[in-house]
Each structure stands twice: as structure tokens, then as C-alpha cells.
VEXDREN-2710 file (C-alpha; in Angstrom, 1 decimal):
% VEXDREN-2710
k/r/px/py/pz
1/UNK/7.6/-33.8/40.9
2/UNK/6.8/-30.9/39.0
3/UNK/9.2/-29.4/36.5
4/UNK/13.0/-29.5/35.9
5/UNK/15.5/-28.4/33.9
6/UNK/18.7/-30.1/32.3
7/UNK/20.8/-26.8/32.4
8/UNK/23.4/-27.3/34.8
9/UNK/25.1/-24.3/37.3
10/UNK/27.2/-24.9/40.3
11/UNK/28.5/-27.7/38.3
12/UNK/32.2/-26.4/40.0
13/UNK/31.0/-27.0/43.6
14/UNK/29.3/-30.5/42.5
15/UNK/32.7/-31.9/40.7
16/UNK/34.7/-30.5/43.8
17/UNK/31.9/-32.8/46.1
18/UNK/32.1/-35.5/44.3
19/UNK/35.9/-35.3/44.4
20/UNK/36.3/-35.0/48.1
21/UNK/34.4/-38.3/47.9
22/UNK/36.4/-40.1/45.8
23/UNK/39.2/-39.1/48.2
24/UNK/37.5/-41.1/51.2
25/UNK/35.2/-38.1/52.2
26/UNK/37.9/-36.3/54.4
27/UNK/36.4/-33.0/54.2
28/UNK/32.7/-34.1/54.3
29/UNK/33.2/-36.3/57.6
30/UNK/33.8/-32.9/59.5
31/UNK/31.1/-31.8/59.1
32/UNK/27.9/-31.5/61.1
33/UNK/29.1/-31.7/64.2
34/UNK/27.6/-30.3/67.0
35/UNK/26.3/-27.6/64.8
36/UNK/22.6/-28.6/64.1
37/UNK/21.6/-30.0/61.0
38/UNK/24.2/-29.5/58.6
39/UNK/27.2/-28.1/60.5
40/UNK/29.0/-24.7/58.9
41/UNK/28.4/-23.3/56.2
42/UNK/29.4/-24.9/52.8
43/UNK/31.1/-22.0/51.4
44/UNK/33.5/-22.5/54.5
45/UNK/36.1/-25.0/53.4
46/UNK/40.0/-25.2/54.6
47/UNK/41.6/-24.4/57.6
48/UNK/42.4/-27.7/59.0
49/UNK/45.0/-30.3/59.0
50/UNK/44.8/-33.8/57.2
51/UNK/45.4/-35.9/60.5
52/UNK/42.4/-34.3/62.1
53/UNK/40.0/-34.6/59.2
54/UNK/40.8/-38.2/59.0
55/UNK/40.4/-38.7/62.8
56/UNK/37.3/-37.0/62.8
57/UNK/36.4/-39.3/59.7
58/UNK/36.9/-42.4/61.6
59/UNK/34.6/-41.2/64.5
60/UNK/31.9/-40.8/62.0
61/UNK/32.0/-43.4/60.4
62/UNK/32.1/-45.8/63.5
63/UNK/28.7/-43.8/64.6
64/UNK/27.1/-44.1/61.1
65/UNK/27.5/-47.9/61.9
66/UNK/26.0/-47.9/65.2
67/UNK/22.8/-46.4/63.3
68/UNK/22.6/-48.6/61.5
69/UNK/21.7/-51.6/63.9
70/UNK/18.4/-50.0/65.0
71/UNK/16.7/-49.4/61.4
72/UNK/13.4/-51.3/62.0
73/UNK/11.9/-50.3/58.6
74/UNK/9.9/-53.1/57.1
75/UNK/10.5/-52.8/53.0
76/UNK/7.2/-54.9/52.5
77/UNK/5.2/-53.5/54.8
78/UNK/6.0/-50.0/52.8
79/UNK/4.9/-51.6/49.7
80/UNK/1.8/-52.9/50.9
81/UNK/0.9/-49.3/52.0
82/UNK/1.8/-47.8/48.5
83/UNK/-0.8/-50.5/47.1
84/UNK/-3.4/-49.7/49.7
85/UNK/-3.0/-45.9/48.6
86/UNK/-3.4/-46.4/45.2
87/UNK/-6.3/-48.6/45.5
88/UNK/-7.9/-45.4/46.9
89/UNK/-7.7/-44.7/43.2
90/UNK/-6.6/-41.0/41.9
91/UNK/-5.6/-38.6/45.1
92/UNK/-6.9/-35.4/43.2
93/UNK/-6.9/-32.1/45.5
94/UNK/-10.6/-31.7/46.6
95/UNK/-11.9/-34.7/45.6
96/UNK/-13.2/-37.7/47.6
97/UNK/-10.0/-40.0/46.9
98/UNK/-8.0/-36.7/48.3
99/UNK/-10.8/-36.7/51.6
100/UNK/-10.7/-40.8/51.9
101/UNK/-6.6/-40.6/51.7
102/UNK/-6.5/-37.7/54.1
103/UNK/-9.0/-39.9/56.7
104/UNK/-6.8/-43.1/56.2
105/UNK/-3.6/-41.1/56.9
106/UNK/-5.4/-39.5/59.9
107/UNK/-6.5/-43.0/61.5
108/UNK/-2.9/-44.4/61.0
109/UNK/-0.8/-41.7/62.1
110/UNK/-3.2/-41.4/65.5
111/UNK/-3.0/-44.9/65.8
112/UNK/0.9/-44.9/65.8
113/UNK/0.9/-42.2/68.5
114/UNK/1.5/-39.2/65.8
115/UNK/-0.5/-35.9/66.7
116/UNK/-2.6/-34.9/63.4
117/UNK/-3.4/-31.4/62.3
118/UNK/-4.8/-30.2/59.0
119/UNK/-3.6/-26.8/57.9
120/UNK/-6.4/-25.7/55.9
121/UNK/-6.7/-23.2/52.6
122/UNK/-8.5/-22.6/49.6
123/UNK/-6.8/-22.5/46.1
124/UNK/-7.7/-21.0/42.5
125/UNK/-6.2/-22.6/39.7
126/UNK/-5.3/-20.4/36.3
127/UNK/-7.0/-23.4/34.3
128/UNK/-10.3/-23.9/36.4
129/UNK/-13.5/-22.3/36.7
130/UNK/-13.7/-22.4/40.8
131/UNK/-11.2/-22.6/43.6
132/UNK/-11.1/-25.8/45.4
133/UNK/-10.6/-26.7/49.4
134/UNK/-7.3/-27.9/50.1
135/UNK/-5.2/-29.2/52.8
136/UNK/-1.8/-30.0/54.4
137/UNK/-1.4/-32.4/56.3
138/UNK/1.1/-32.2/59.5
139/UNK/1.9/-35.5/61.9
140/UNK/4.0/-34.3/65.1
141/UNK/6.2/-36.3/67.2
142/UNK/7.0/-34.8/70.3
143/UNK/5.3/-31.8/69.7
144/UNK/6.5/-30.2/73.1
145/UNK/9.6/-29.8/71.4
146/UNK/10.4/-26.8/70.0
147/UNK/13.6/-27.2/67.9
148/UNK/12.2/-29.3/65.3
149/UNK/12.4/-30.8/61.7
150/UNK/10.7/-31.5/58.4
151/UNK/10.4/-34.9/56.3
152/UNK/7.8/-34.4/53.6
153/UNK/5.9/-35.1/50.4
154/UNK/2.9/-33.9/48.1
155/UNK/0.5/-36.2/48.6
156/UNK/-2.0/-35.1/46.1
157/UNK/-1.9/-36.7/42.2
158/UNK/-1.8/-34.9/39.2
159/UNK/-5.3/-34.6/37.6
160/UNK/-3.7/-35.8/34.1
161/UNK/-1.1/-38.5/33.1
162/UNK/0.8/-35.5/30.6
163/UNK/3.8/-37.7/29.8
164/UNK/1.7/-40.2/28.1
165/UNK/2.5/-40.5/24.3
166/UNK/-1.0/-40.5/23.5
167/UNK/-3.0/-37.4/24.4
168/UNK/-5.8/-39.7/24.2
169/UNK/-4.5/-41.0/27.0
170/UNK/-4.3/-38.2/29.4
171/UNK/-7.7/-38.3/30.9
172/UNK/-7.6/-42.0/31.9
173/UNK/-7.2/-42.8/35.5
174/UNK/-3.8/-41.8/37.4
175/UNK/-2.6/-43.4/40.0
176/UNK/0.7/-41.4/40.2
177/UNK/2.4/-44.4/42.9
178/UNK/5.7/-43.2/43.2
179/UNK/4.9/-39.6/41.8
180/UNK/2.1/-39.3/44.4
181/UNK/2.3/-42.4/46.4
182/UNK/6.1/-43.2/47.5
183/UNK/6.9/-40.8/50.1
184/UNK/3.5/-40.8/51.5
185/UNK/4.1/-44.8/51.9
186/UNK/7.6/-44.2/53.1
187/UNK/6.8/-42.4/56.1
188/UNK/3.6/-44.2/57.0
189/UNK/6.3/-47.3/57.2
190/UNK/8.4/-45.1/59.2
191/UNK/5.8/-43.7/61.7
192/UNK/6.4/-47.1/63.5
193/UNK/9.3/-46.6/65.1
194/UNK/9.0/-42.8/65.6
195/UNK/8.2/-43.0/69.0
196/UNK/10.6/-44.9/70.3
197/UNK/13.4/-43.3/67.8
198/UNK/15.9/-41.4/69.8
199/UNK/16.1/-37.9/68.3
200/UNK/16.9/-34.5/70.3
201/UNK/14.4/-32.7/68.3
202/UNK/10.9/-33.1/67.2
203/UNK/9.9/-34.0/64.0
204/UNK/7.2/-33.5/61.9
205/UNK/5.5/-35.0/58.7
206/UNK/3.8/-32.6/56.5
207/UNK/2.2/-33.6/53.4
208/UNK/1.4/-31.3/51.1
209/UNK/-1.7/-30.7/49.0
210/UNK/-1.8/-29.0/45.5
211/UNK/1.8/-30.0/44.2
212/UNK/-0.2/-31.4/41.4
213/UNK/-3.2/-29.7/40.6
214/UNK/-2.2/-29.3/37.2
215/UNK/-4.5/-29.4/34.2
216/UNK/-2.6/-26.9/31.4
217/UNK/1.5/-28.6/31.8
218/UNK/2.7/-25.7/29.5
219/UNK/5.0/-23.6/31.4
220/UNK/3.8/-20.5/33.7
221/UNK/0.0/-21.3/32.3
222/UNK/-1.3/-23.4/35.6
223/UNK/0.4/-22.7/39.1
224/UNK/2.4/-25.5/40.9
225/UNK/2.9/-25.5/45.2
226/UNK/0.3/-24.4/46.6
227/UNK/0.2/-26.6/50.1
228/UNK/4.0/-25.8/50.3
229/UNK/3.8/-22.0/49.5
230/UNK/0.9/-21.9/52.1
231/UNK/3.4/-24.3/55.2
232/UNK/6.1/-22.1/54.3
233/UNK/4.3/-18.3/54.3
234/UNK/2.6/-19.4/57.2
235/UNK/5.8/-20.1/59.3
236/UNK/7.4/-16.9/58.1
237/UNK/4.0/-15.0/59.5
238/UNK/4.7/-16.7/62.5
239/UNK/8.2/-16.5/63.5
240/UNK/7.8/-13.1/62.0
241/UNK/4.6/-11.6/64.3
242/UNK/3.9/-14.7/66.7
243/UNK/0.7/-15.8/64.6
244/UNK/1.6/-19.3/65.0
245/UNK/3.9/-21.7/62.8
246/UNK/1.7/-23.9/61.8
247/UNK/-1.4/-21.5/61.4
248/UNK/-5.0/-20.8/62.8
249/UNK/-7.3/-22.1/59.7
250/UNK/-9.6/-24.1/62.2
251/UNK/-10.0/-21.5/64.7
252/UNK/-9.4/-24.3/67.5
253/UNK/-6.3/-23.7/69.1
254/UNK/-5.9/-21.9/72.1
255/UNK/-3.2/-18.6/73.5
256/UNK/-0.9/-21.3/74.9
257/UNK/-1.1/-23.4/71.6
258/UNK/-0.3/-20.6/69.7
259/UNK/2.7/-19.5/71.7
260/UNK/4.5/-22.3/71.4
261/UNK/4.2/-22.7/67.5
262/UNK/5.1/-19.1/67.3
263/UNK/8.4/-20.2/69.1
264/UNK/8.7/-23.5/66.9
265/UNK/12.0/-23.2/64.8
266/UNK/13.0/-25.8/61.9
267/UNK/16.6/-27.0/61.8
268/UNK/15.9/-28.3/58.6
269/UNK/13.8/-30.1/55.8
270/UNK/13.7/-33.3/53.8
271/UNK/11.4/-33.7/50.6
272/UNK/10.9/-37.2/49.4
273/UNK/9.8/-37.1/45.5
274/UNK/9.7/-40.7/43.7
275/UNK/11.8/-42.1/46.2
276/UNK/10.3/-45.7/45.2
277/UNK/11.4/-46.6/42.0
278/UNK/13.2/-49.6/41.3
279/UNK/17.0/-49.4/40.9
280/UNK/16.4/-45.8/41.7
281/UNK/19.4/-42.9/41.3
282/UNK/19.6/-39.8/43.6
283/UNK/22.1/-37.7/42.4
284/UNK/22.7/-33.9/44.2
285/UNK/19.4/-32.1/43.0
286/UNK/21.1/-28.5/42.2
287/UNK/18.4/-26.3/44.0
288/UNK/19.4/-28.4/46.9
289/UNK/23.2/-27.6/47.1
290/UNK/22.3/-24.1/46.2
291/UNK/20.3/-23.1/49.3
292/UNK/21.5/-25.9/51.6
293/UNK/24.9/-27.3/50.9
294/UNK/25.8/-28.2/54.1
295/UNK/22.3/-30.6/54.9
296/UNK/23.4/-32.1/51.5
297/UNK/26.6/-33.1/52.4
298/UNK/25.8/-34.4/55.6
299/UNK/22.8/-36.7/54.0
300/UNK/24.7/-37.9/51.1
301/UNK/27.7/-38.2/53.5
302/UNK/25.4/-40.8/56.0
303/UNK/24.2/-42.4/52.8
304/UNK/27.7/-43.1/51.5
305/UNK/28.7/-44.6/55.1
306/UNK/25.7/-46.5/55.4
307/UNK/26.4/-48.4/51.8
308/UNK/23.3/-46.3/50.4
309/UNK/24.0/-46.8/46.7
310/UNK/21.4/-45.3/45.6
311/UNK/22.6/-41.7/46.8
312/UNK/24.6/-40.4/43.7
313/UNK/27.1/-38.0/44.5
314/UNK/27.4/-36.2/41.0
315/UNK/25.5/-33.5/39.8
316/UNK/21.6/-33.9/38.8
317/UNK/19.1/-31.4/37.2
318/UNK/18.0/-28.2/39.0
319/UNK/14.3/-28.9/39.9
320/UNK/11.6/-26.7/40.6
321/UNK/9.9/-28.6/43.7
322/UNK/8.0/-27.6/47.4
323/UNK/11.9/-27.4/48.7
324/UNK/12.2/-24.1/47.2
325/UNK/9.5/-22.6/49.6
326/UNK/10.5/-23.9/52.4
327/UNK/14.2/-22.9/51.3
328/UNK/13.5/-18.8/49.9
329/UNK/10.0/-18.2/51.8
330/UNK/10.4/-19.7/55.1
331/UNK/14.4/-19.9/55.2
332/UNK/14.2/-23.6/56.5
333/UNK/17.2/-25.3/54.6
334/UNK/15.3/-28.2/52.3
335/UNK/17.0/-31.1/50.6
336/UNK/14.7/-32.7/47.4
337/UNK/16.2/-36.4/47.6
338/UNK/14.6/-37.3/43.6
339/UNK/15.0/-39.9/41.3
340/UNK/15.3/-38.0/37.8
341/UNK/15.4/-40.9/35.7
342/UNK/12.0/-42.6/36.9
343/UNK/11.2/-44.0/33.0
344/UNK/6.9/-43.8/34.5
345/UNK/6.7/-40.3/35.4
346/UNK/3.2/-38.4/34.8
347/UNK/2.3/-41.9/32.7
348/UNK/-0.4/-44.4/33.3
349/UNK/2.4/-47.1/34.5
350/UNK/3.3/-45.1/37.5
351/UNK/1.9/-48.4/39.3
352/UNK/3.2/-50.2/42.4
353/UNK/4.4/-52.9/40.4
354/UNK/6.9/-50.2/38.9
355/UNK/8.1/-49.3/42.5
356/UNK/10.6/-51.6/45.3
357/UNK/10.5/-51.1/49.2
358/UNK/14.1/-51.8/49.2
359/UNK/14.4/-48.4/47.6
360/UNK/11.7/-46.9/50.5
361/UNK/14.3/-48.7/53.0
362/UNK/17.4/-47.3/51.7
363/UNK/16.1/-44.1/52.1
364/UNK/14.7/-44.3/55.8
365/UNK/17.8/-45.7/56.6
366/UNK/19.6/-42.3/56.0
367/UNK/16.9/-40.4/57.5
368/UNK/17.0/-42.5/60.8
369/UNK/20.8/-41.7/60.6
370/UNK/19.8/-38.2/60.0
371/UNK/17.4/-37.6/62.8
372/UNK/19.8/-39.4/65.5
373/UNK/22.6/-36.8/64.7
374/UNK/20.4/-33.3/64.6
375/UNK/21.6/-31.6/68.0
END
């Protein structure tokens, strides 16, 4: 995670959420059906009678528990990949922990059955003397599919631990597991039972570089997002001009290739920052309900039905994260699910012994819910 700010707005829309979930979710559990990823729009509210909203409610809910009985995430097995990442050491963009992270992703995902391309760019940071070679990393499932979605993360770690009391401190060794490490671990966990997950859509796992390349933390002075700016400008180019979705950095793809990305359309997106914290909180990230209301109610809606206790429905900072260019630049609708409160953020004890793969399973279980339901 990047930068945020405690200044609330949309505080209104929040309270009224939360409210409708206090009430036994009658309005939320008519939503999303049939409709894609997060049924109509949220500004649409009204217009239908108690019985049926309740009706509708109990269908939901009964399907929400049928989900549930095929969630073959192993917690420990999530945990033991965080470790092996961070014993990689510090996952800098352009470095050679960044290179051997990228060829131990590559060897898993292709062993799992994923198909692994690297979306390749070059970046200058503000701060430093010379640009740098960066990548993102995308993992398909079912790429002959072209109604498709997102589940992400930054995969790169900050280059400094800023948060850390001491500035002496700063230059000492990050590891960044939750930060960095969580989400990546997360869906390496949940590449197991991709293939045999039934979904209606394809799916993809992007990972994106240079969320962290960060050396100056003052505000505006170094430049956050570039592997998301780069996924989400691409995409535009190629739904816009039929360039390809997912771009032609390595020059290796073929005419058929490139029609089919340039017909590739995203339902929808789901960012996973520090999603393994212990006793973590995910409250509504504001960004979030601004631009995509209607995916958040539907996740939050899934978690609540599923017992997911760690989904907050109350109002949490507005964060500046790579949801907002998939959300304003390539108009994919992009949920941040973020714990705010993680006490280890940017410090040296962002460690895997400060992270739980109960908190990794509690979120895969809402996003195998998630994935069954997207028509």
C-alpha cells in the first residue's frame, strides 16, 4: 500500500450500507444477479417490495452456503509460500530478488496449469539517476475466454522501510511480507484449485511491478503505480484501437493472438493489499465504493454470508492504490480489499511471523464465492 488519507467523503452512502446490513442485508441480497459482476448500478436503490427482497435474500444466502463446501484453500500451505518469498530477501523492481521472484512465480504458476506472460516496460523514477526494467506479471486461466476478470497484487517491495522510527533504520533490509508478500502468497495458494474451479469467465492474476519503487516518501516527490498505470493504459489502447489487451512488449505474439486480446473485456477487478495480517480488519476502502459500489456490495455481501469477520462493513480511509487505474484509466470496476490498521506497515517487522493464513483463507473464500457467481 501506498498512501492514504483519513478524510472521509461518501460517509452518507457508507452509514446507509452499513445500515441495510444491520437490517439482515435485504437490499444488498438483490443484488448481482444475472447482471455480471456486481449487478445494477449502486446509485439505483428502491423500487421493490419487502417480500421479494427477503425471498431473493433467502436464495442467496442458501447459494453462498453451497460455496462454501468446495473452498480447498490450504491456510498453511499459504504461509509456507509467504516464507519462501521472503526468504528471496527484498523483491526491489529491477533487482535480482525481483528477477528470482518473477522465475519462482513463473515455474509455479506453469506448473499448476496457469499460462504466464510478462508485460514488459521501462520506468524513470523522480528520485533516481537511471530508469530501471520492469515487469507485470499476468497468469491466465482459461485464456480462450474472453469475458474475463482481475485478482491482483504489487508484487514488488519498497526499497526503504519509511515507517520505521529510526531513520537510521530505513536502509536496513525489507522484507515487506504482507505489504509485498501476502497477496502474492494468497493467490499462489489459490492457483491450486483454479483449474478445476467452476467459473463462467476467465480469470487472470496480474502482479504488478513498481507499486513500491519509492525512495523520496514525501508527497508528489517520487511517483507510485507504475505496473498498474502501464496494465490499465495498455487495455484502454486495446479495446480502444485493437492493439491488444494485454500488450505487444515482446514482439512474440501473433495476428490471431492479438485479436482475441483486443476483444478481451474485464467484468471486474480485485486488489489484494496486506490481506495477511493477523486479526486483520477490512473495512469499505472509500475509492472502492466510489467507482464501484455495486462489486463492493456484492463482496462484502458474500463475506457477511460466508461468516467472513474480517470484512468490515463501515467506512475506512480513501486510499490511493493500483485500483484507481484500473477504475479511471481502463474503466474496469476495482475493489482494494486492505487492512488499514496493519501496526508493521513500511517497518522492518513486516515479517511472516506478523502475518496468519487463516486471514489468506478468509479472503479466498469470498473470492471463490465471487468467481462462481460472475455470469
Amino acid at each position: 500500500m501506498s498512501r492514504f488519507w483519513k478524510r472521509p467523503y461518501f460517509s452518507g452512502l457508507i452509514f446507509g450500507l452499513a445500515v441495510t446490513v444491520s437490517s439482515g442485508w435485504l437490499l444488498l441480497s438483490n443484488r448481482g444477479q444475472g447482471s455480471g459482476v456486481g449487478g445494477e448500478p449502486a446509485q439505483e436503490r428502491g423500487g421493490e417490495g419487502e417480500k421479494g427482497r427477503q425471498g431473493d435474500g433467502e436464495k442467496k444466502r442458501e447459494q453462498f452456503a453451497a460455496d462454501r463446501d468446495d473452498v480447498v484453500f490450504d491456510a498453511a500451505r499459504s504461509m509456507t509460500y509467504l516464507k519462501d518469498l521472503c526468504k528471496i530477501g527484498p523483491r526491489i523492481s529491477g533487482t535480482e530478488g525481483m528477477k528470482k521472484q518473477q522465475e519462482f512465480l513463473k515455474k509455479h504458476f506453469e506448473g499448476l496449469g496457469g499460462k504466464v506472460e510478462m508485460q514488459t516496460f521501462t520506468a524513470k523514477q523522480k528520485s533516481q539517476p537511471r530508469p530501471v526494467d520492469m515487469a507485470n506479471m499476468i497468469v491466465s486461466w482459461h485464456p480462450e475466454r474472453e469475458r474475463r476478470v482481475i485478482l491482483c497484487s504489487h508484487y514488488d517491495t519498497r526499497p526503504i522501510a519509511d515507517q520505521e522510527p529510526d531513520r537510521r533504520k530505513w536502509q536496513e533490509p525489507f522484507l515487506s511480507a504482507n505489504d509485498g508478500g501476502s497477496g502474492v502468497a494468497l493467490l499462489m495458494e489459490f492457483a491450486h484449485q483454479m483449474k478445476d474451479l467452476k467459473t463462467e469467465v476467465g480469470v487472470d492474476f496480474v502482479f504488478f511491478d513498481g507499486e513500491e519503487y519509492i525512495f523520496d516518501p514525501e508527497p508528489e516527490h517520487d511517483k507510485y503505480f507504475f505496473g498498474s498505470e502501464r496494465f490499465a493504459r495498455t487495455y484502454a489502447k486495446g479495446k480502444g484501437q485493437g492493439s491488444g489487451a494485454r500488450g505487444q512488449e515482446s514482439g512474440t505474439k501473433g495476428q490471431g493472438t492479438k485479436n482475441r486480446e483486443a476483444r478481451v473485456h474485464y467484468l471486474g477487478a480485485v486488489l489484494l493489499d496486506m490481506i495477511g495480517g493477523k486479526n486483520p480488519r477490512f473495512p469499505i476502502e472509500q475509492n472502492s465504493w466510489f467507482h464501484a459500489a455495486a462489486l463492493v456490495e456484492q463482496l462484502w455481501r458474500i463475506a457477511a454470508a460466508q461468516g467472513c469477520d474480517a470484512f468490515k462493513v463501515q467506512e475506512g480511509p480513501r486510499v490511493n492504490d493500483d485500483h484507481i487505474a484500473l477504475n479511471v484509466e481502463a474503466r474496469i470496476p476495482a475493489v482494494d480489499i486492505i487492512d488499514f490498521d496493519y501496526p508493521h506497515w513500511h517497518r522492518l517487522s513486516d515479517l511472516p511471523e506478523n502475518c496468519s493464513g487463516d486471514s489468506m483463507y478468509q479472503v479466498s473464500r469470498v473470492l471463490t464465492a465471487w468467481l462462481k457467481q460472475v455470469k
